[in-house]
MIMIVEX-401082 format. One record per atom (N, C-alpha, C): atom name; x, y, z. Coordinates in steps of 0.05 Angstrom, whole numbers, plus 32768, in hexadecimal, padded with zeros to 4 digits. Layout:
// residues N
<lumdo site="CA" east="X" north="Y" up="Z"/>
...
***
This chain:
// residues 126
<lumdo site="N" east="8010" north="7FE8" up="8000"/>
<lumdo site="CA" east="8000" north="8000" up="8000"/>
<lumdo site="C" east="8011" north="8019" up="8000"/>
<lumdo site="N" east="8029" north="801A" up="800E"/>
<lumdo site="CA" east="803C" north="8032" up="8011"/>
<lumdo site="C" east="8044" north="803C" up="7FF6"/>
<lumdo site="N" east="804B" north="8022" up="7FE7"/>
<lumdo site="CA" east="8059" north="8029" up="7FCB"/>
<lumdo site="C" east="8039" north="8033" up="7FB3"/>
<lumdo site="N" east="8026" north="8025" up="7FBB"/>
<lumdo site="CA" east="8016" north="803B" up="7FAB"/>
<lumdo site="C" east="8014" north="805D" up="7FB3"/>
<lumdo site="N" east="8013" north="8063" up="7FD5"/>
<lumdo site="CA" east="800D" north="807B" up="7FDA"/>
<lumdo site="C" east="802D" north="8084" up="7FCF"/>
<lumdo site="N" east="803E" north="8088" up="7FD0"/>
<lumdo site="CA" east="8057" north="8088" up="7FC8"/>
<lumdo site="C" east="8058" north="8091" up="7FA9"/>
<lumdo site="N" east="804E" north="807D" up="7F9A"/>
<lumdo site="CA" east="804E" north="8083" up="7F80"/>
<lumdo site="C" east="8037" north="809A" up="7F7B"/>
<lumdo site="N" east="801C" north="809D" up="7F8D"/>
<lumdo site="CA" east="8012" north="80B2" up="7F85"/>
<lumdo site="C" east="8017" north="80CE" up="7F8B"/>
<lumdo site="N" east="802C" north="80C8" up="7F9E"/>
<lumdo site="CA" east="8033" north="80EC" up="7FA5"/>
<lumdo site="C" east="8048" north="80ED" up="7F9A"/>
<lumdo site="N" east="8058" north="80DB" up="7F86"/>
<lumdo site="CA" east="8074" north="80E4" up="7F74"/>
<lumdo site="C" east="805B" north="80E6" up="7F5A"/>
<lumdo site="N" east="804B" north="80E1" up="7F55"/>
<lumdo site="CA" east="803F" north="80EB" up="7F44"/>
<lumdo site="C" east="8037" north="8106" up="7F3E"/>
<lumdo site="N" east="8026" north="8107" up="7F58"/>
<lumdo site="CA" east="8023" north="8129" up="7F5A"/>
<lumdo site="C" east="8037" north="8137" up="7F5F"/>
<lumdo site="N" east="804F" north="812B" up="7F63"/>
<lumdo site="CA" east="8064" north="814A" up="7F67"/>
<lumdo site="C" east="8070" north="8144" up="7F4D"/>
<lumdo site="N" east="8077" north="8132" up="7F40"/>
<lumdo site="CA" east="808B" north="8133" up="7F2E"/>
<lumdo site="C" east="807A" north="8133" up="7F0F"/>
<lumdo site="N" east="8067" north="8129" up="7F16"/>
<lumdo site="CA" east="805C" north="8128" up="7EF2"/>
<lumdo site="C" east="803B" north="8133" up="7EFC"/>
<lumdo site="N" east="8034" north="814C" up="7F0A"/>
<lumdo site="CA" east="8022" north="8167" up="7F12"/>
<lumdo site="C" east="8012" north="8164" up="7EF6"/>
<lumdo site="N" east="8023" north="815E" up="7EE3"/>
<lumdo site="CA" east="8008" north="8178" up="7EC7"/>
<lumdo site="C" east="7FF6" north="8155" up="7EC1"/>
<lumdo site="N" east="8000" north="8135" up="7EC9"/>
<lumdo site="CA" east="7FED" north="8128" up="7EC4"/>
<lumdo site="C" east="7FD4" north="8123" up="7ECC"/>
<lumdo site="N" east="7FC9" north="8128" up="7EDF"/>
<lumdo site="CA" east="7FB1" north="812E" up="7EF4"/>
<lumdo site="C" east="7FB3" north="8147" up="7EF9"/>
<lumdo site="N" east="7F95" north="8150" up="7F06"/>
<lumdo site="CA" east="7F95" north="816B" up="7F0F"/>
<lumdo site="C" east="7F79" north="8165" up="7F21"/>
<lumdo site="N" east="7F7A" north="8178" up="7F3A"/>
<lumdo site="CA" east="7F5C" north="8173" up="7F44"/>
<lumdo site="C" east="7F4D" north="818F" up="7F3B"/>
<lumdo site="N" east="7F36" north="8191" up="7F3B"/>
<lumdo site="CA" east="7F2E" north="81AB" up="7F30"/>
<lumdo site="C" east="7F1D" north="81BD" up="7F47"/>
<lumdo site="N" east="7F23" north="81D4" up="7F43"/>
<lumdo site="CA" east="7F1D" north="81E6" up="7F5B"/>
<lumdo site="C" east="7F09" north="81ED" up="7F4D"/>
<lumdo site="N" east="7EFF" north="820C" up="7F5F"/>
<lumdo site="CA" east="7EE8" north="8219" up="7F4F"/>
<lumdo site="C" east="7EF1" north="8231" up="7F3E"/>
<lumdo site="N" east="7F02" north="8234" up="7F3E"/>
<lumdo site="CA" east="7F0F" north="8246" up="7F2B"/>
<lumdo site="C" east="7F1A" north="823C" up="7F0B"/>
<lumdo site="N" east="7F15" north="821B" up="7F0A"/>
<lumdo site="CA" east="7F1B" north="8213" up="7EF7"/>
<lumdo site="C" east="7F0C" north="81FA" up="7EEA"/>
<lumdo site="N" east="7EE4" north="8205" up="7EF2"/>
<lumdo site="CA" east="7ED5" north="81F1" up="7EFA"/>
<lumdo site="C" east="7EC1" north="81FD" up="7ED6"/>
<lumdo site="N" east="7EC6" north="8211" up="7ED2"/>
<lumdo site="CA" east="7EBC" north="821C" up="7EB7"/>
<lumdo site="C" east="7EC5" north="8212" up="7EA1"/>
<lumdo site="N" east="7EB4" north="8212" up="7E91"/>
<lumdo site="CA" east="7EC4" north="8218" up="7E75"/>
<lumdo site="C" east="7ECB" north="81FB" up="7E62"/>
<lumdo site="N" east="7EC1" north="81E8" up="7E6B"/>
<lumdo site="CA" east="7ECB" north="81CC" up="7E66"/>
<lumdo site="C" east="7EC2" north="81CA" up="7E49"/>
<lumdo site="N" east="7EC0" north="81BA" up="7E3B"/>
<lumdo site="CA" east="7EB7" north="81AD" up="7E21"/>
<lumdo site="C" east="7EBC" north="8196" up="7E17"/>
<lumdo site="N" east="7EA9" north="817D" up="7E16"/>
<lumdo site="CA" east="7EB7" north="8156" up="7E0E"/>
<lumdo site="C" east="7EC2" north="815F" up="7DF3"/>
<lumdo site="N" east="7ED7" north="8154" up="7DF3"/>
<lumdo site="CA" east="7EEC" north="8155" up="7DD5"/>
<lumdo site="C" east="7ECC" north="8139" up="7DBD"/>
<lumdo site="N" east="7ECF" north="8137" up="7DAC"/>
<lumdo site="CA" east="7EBE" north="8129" up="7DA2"/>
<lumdo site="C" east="7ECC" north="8116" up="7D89"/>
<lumdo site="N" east="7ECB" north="8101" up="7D80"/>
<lumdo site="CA" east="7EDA" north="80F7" up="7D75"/>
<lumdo site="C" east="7EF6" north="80E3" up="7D7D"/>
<lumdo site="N" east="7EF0" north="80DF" up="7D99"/>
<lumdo site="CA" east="7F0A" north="80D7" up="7DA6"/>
<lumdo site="C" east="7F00" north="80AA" up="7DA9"/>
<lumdo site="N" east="7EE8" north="80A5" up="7D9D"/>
<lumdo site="CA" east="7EE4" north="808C" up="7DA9"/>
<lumdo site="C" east="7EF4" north="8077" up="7D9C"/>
<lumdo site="N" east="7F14" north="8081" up="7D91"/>
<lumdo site="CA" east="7F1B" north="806F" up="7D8C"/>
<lumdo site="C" east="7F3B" north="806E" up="7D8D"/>
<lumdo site="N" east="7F3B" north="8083" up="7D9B"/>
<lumdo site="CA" east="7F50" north="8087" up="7DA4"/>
<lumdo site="C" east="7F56" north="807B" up="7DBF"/>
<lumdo site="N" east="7F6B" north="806B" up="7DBD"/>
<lumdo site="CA" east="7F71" north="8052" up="7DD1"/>
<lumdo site="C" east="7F86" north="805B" up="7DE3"/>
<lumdo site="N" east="7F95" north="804A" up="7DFB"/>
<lumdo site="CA" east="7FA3" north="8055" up="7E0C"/>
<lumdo site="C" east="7FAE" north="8038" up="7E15"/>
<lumdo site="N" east="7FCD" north="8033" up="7E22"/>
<lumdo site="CA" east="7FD4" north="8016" up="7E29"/>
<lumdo site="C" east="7FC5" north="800E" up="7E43"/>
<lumdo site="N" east="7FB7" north="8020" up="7E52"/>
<lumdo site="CA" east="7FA2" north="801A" up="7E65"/>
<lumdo site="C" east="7F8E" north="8005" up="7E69"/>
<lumdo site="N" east="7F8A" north="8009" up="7E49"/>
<lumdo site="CA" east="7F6F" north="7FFC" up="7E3F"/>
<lumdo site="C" east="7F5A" north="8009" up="7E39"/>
<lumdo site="N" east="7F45" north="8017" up="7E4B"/>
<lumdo site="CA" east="7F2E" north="8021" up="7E42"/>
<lumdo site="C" east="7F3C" north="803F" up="7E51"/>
<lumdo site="N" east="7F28" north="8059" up="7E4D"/>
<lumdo site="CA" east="7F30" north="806D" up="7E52"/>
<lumdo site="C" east="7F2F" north="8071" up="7E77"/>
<lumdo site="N" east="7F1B" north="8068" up="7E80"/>
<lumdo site="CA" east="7F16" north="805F" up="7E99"/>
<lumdo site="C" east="7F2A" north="8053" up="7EAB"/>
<lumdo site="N" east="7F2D" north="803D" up="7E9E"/>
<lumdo site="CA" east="7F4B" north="8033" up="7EA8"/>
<lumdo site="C" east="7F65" north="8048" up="7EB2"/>
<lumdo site="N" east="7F5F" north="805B" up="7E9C"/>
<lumdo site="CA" east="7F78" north="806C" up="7E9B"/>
<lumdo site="C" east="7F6E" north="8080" up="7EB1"/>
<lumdo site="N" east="7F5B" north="8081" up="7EB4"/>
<lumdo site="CA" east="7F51" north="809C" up="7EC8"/>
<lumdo site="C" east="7F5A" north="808B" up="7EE5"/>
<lumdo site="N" east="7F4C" north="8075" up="7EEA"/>
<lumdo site="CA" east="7F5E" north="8062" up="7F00"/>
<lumdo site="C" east="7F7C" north="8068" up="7F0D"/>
<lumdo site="N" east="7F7E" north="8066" up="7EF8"/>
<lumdo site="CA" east="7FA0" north="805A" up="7EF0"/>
<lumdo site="C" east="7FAB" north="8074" up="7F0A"/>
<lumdo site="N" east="7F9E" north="8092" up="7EF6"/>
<lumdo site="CA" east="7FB4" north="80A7" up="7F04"/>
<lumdo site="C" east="7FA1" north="80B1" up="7F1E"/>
<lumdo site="N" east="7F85" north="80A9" up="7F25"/>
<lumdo site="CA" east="7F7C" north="80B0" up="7F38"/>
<lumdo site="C" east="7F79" north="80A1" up="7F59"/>
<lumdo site="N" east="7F85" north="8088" up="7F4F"/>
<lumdo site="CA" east="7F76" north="8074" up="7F62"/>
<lumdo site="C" east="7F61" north="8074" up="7F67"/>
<lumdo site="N" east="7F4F" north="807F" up="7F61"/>
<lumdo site="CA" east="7F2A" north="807D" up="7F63"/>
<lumdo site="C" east="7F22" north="8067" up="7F48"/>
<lumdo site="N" east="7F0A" north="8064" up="7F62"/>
<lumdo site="CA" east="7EFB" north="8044" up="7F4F"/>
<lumdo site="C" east="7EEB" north="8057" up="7F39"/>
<lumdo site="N" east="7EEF" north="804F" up="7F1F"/>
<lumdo site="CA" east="7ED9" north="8069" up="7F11"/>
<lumdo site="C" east="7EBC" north="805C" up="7F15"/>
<lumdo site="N" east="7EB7" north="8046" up="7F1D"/>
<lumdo site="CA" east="7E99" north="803A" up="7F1F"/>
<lumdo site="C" east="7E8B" north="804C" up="7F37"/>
<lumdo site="N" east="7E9C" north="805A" up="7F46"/>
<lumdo site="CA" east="7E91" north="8061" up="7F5D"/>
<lumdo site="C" east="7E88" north="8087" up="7F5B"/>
<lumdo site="N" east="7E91" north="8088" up="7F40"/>
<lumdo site="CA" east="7E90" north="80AE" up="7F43"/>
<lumdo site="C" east="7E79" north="80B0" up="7F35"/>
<lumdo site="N" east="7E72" north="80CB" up="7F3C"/>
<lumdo site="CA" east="7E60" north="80D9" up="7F2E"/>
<lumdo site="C" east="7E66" north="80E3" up="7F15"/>
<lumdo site="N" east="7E53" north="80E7" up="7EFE"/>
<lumdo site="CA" east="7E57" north="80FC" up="7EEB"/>
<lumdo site="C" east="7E68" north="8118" up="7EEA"/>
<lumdo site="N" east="7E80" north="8113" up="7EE4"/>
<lumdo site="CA" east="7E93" north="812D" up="7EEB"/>
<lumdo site="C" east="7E83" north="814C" up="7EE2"/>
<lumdo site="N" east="7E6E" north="814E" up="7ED3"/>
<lumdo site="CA" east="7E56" north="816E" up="7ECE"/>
<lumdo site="C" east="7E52" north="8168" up="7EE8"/>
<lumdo site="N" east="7E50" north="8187" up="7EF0"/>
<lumdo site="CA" east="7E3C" north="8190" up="7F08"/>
<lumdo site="C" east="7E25" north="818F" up="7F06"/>
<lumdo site="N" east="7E1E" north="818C" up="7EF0"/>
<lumdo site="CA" east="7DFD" north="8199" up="7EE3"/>
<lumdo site="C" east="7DF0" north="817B" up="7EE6"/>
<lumdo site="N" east="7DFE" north="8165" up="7EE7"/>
<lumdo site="CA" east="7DF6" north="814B" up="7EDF"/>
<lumdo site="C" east="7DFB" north="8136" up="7EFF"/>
<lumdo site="N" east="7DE2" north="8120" up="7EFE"/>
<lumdo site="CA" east="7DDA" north="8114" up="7F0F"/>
<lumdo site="C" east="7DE8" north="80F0" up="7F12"/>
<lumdo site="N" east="7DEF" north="80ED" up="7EF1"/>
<lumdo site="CA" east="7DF2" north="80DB" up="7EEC"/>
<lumdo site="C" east="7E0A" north="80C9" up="7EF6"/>
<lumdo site="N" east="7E13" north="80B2" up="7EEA"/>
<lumdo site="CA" east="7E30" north="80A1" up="7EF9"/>
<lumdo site="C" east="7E3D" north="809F" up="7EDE"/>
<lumdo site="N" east="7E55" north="80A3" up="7EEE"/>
<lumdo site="CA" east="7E6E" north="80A3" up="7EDC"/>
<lumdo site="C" east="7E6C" north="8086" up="7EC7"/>
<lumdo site="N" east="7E69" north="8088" up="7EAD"/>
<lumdo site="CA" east="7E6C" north="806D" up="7E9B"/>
<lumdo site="C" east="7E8C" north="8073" up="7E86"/>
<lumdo site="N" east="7E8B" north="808A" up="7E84"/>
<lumdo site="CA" east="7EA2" north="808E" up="7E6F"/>
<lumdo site="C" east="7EB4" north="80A0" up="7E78"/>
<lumdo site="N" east="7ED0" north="8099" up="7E67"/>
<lumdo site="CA" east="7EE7" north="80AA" up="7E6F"/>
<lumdo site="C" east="7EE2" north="80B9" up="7E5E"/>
<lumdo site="N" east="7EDD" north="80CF" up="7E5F"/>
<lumdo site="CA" east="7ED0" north="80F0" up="7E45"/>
<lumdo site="C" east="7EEE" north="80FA" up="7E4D"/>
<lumdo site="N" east="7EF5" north="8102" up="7E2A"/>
<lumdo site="CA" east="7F07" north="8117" up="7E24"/>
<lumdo site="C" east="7EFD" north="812E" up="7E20"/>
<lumdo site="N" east="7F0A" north="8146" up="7E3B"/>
<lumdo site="CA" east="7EF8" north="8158" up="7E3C"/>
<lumdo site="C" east="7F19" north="8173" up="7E34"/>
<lumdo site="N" east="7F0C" north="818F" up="7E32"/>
<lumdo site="CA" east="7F27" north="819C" up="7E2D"/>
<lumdo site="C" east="7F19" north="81BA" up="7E40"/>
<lumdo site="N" east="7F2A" north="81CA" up="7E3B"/>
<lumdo site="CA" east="7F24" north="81DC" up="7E44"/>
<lumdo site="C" east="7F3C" north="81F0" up="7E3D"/>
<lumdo site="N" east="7F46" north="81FE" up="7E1A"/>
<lumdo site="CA" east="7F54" north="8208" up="7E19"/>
<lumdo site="C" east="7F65" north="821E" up="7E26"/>
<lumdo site="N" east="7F49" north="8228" up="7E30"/>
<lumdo site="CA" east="7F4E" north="8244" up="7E3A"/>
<lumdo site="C" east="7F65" north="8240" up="7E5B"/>
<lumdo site="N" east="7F60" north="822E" up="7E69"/>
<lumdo site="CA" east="7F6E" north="821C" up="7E7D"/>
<lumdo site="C" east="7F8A" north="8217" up="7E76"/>
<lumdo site="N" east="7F7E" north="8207" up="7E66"/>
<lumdo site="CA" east="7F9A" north="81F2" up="7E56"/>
<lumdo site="C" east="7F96" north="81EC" up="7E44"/>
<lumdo site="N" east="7FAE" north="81F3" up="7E38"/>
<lumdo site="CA" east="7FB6" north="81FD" up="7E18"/>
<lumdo site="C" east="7FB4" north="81DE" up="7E03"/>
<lumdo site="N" east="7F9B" north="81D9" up="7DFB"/>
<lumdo site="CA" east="7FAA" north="81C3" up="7DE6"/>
<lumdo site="C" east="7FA0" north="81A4" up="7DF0"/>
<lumdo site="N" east="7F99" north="81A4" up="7E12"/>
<lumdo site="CA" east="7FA5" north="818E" up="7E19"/>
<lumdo site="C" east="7F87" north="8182" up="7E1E"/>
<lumdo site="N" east="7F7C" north="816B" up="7E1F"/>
<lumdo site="CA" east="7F69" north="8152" up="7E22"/>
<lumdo site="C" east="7F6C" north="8146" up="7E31"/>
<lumdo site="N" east="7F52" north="8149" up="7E48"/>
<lumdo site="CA" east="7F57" north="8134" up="7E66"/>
<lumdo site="C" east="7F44" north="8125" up="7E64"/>
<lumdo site="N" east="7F42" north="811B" up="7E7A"/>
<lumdo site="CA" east="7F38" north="80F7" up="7E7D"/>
<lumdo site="C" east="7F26" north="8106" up="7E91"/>
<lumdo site="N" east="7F08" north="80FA" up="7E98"/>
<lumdo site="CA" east="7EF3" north="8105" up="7EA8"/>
<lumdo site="C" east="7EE5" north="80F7" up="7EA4"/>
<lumdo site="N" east="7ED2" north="80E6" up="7EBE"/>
<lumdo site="CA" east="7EBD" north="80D0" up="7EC2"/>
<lumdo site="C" east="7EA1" north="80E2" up="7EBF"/>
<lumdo site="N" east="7E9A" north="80D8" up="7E9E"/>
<lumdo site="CA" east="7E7E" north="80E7" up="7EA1"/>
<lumdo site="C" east="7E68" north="80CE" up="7E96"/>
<lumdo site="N" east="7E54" north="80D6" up="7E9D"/>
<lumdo site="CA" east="7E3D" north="80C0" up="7E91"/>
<lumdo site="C" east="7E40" north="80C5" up="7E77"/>
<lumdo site="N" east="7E22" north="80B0" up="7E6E"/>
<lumdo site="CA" east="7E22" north="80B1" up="7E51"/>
<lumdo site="C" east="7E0E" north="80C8" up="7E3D"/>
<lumdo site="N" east="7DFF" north="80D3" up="7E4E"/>
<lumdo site="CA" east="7DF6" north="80E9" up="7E43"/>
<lumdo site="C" east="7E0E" north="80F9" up="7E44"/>
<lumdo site="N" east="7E1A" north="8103" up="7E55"/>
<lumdo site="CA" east="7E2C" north="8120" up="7E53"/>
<lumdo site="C" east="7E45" north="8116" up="7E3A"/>
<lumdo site="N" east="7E47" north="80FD" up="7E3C"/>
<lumdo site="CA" east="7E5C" north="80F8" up="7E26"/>
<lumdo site="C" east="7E55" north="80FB" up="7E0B"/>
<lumdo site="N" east="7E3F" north="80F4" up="7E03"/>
<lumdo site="CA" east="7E32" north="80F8" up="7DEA"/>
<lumdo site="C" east="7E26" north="8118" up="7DEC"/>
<lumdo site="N" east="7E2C" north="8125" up="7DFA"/>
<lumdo site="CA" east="7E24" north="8147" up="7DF6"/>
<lumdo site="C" east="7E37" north="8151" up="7DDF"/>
<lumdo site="N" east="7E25" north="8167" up="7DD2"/>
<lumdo site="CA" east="7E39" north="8171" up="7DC0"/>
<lumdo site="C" east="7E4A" north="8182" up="7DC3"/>
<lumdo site="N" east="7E58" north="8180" up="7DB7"/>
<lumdo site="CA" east="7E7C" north="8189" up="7DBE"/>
<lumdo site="C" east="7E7D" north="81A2" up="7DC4"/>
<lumdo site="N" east="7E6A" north="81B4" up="7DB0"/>
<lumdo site="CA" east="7E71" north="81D0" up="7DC0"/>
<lumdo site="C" east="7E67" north="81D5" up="7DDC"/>
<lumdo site="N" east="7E56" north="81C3" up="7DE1"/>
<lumdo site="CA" east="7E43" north="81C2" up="7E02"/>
<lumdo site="C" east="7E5A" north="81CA" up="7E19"/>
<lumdo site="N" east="7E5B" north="81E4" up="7E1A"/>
<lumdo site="CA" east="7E6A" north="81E3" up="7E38"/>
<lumdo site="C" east="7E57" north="81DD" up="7E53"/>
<lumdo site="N" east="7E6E" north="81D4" up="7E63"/>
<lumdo site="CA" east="7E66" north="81CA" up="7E7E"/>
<lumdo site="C" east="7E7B" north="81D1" up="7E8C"/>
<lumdo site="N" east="7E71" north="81D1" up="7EA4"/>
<lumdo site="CA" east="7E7A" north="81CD" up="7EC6"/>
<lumdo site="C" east="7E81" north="81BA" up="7ED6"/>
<lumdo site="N" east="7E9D" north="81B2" up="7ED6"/>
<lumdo site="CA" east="7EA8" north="81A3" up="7EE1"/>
<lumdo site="C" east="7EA2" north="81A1" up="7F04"/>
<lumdo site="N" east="7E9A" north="8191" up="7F13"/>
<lumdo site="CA" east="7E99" north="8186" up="7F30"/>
<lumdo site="C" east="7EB2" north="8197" up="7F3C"/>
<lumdo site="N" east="7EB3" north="81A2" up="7F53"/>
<lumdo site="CA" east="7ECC" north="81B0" up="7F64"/>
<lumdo site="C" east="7ED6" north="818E" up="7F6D"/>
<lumdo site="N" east="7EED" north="8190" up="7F65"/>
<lumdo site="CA" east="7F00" north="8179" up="7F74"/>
<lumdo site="C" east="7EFA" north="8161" up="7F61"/>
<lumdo site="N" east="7EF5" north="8166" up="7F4A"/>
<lumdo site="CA" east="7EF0" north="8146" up="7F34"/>
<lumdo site="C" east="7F12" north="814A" up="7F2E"/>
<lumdo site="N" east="7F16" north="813A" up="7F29"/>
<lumdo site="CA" east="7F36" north="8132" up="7F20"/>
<lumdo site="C" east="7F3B" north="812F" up="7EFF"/>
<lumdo site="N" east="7F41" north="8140" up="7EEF"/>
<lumdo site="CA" east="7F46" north="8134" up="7ED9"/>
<lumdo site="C" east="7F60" north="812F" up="7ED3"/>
<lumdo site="N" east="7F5E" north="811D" up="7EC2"/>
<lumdo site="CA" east="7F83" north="810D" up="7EBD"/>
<lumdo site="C" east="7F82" north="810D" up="7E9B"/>
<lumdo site="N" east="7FA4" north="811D" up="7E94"/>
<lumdo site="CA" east="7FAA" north="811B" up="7E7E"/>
<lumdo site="C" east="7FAD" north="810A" up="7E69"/>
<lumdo site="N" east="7F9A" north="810E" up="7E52"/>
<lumdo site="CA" east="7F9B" north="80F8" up="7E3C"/>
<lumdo site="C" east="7FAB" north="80FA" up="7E2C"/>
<lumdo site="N" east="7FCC" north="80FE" up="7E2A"/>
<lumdo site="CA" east="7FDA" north="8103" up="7E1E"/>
<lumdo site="C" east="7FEB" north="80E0" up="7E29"/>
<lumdo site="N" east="7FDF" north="80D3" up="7E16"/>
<lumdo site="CA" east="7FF4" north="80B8" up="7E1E"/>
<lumdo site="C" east="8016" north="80B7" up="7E21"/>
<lumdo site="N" east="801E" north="80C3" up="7E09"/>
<lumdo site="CA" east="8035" north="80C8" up="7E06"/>
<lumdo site="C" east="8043" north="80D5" up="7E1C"/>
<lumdo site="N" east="8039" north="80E3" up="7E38"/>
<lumdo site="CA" east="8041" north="80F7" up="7E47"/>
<lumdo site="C" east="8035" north="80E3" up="7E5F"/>
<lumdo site="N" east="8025" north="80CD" up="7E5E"/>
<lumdo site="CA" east="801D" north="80C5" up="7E76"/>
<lumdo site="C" east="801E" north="809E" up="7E77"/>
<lumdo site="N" east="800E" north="8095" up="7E69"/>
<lumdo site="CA" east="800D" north="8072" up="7E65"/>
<lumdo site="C" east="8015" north="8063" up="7E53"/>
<lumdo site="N" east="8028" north="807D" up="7E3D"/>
<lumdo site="CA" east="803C" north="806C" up="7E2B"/>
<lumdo site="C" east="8059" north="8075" up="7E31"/>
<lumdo site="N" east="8056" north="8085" up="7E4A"/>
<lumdo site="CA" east="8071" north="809B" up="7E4A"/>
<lumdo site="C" east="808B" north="8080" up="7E54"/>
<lumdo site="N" east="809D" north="8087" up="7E35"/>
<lumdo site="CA" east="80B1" north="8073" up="7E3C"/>
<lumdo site="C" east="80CA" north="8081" up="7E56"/>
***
């Protein structure tokens, strides 16, 4: 158990930009990237990958929208340029908010965790 808590706080200090928790200052402005259902990860499913860097069970979370009631089914590639430049995170949302359309902004949960979908920088990083 030590060597997991271990590996999750060299995570957060040393590789910071792969997860992030989200405050309310950075709870605006979201948008699902659209086009991503086939884009794969060595994880396995996108979920997996949200696991991977959270230690949370994703069966157990809520719909990362504020606006929304529902349970987490999918790992949604969500962005939020204005935040962060370019970059596509990982976020447990149901299946209505995932099939929202892309320009649909939303409101991220205070304290949802999103984790970077940049494989190359996180679950392929040699």
């Amino acid at each position: 158990m030590m060597d997991k808590i271990m590996k999750f706080v060299k995570i957060g200090i040393t590789r910071g930009t792969d997860w992030k928790t989200i405050g309310a200052k950075d709870s605006k402005g979201w948008k699902n990237k659209k086009g991503t259902c086939e884009k794969k990860c060595t994880c396995g499913h996108w979920k997996d990958h949200w696991e991977k860097y959270t230690w949370k069970k994703f069966k157990e979370q809520d719909c990362a929208n504020e606006e929304c009631s529902g349970k987490a089914e999918h790992g949604a590639h969500i962005y939020n340029f204005d935040l962060y430049k370019q970059k596509e995170w990982i976020v447990p949302f149901c299946a209505k908010c995932n099939l929202a359309a892309e320009n649909t902004v939303f409101t991220l949960r205070e304290k949802t965790i999103i984790v970077w979908a940049n494989k190359g920088k996180t679950c392929e990083k040699s």
